[in-house]
C-alpha positions as CSV (number, residue, x, y, z in Angstrom):
1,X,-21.7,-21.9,-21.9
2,X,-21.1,-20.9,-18.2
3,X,-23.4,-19.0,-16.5
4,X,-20.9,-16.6,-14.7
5,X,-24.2,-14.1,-13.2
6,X,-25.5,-15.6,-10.0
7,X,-28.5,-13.7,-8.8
8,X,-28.6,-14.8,-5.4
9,X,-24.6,-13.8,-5.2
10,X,-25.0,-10.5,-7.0
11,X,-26.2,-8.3,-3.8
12,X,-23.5,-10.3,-2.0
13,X,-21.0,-9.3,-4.4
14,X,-22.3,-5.2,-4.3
15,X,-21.6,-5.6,-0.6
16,X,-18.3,-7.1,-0.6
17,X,-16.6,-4.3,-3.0
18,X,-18.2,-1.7,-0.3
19,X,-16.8,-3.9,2.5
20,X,-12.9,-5.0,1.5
21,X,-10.5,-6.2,4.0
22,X,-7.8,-3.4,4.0
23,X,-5.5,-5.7,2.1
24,X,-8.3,-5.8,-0.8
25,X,-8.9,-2.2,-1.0
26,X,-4.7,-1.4,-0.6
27,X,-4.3,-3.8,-3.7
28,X,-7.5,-2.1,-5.5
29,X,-6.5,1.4,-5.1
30,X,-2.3,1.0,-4.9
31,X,-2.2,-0.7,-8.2
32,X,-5.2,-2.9,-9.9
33,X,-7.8,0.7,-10.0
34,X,-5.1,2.1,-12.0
35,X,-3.3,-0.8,-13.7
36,X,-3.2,-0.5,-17.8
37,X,-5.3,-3.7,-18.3
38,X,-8.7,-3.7,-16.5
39,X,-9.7,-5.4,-13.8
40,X,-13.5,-5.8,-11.7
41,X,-13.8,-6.2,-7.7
42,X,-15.7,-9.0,-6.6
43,X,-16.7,-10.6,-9.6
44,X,-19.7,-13.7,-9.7
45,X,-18.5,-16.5,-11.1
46,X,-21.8,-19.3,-11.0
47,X,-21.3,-20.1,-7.2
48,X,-18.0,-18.5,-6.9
49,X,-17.2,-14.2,-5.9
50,X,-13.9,-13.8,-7.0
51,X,-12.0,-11.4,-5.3
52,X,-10.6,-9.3,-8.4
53,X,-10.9,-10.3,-12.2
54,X,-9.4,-9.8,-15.1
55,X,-11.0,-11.2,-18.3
56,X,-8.4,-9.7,-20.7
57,X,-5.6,-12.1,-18.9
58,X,-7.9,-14.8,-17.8
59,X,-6.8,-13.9,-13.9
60,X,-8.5,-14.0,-10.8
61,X,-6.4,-12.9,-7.9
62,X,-7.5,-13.7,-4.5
63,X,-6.3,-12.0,-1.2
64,X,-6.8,-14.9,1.2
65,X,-7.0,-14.0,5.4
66,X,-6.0,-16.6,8.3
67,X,-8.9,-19.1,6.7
68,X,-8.0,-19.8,3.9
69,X,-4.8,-21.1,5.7
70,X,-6.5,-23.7,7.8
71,X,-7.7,-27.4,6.4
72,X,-11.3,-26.4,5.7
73,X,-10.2,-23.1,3.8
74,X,-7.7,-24.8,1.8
75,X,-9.8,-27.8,0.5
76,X,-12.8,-25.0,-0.1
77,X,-9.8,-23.3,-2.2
78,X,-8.5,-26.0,-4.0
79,X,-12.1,-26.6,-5.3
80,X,-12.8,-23.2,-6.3
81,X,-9.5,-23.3,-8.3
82,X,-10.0,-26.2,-10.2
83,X,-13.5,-24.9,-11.1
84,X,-11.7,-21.4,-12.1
85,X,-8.7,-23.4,-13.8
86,X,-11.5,-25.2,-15.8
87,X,-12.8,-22.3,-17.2
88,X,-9.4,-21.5,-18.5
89,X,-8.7,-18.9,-15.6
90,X,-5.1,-18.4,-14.2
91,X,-5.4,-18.1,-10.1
92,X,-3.0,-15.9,-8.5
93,X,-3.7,-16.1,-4.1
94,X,-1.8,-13.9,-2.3
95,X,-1.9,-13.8,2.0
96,X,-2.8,-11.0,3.6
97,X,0.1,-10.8,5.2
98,X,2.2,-10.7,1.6
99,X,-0.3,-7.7,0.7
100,X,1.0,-5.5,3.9
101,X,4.9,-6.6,4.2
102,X,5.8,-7.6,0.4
103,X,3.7,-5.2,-1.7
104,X,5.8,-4.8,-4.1
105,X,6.4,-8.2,-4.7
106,X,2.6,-9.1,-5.3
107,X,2.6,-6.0,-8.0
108,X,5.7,-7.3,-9.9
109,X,4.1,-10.6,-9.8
110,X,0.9,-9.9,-11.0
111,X,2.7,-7.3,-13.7
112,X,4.3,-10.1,-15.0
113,X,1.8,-12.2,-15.4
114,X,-1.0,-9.3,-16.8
115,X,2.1,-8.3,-19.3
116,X,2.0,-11.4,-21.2
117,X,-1.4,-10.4,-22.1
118,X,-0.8,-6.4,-23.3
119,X,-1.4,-5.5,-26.7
């Protein structure tokens, strides 16, 4: 059994859903607040905060900034996905830059996958 409650992360986590980037809190409160399937901000995942959650779809969907672009970021990423992946959870990243000039684009794609899962 994972242990997906980190205590040491928890406070960490409370901060982070008061503090979003604007591209978090546009995707939180344009579409996943209201979306038909639920979804958590900032969720702890052992050593992992994932930025959005959706245990119904097995989805995490990261919004990843200008780190997460450069060779430490990446590798950092890749690791956290494979952990995620072996859990049996589907990673969606999307840049920040998709988030503010393809908006629409991240919905439909995240509406497809999340459909596959409605009852």
């Amino acid at each position: 059994m994972v242990k997906l409650r980190n205590e040491k992360l928890k406070e960490n986590s409370r901060k982070l859903r008061k503090d979003m980037t604007e591209e978090e809190r546009k995707l939180w409160h344009c579409f996943l607040k209201t979306c038909e399937i639920k979804f958590y901000r900032q969720r702890v995942f052992e050593n992992y905060i994932a930025d959005f959650y959706c245990p119904s779809a097995h989805l995490i969907i990261e919004v990843d900034g200008i780190q997460h672009f450069e060779d430490e970021g990446a590798a950092k990423d890749e690791k956290r996905d494979a952990y995620f992946y072996n859990l049996g959870i589907t990673v969606l990243r999307f840049s920040n830059l998709q988030i503010n000039k393809e908006f629409q684009t991240v919905k439909d794609t995240i509406y497809t996958y999340i459909n596959k899962f409605k009852n």
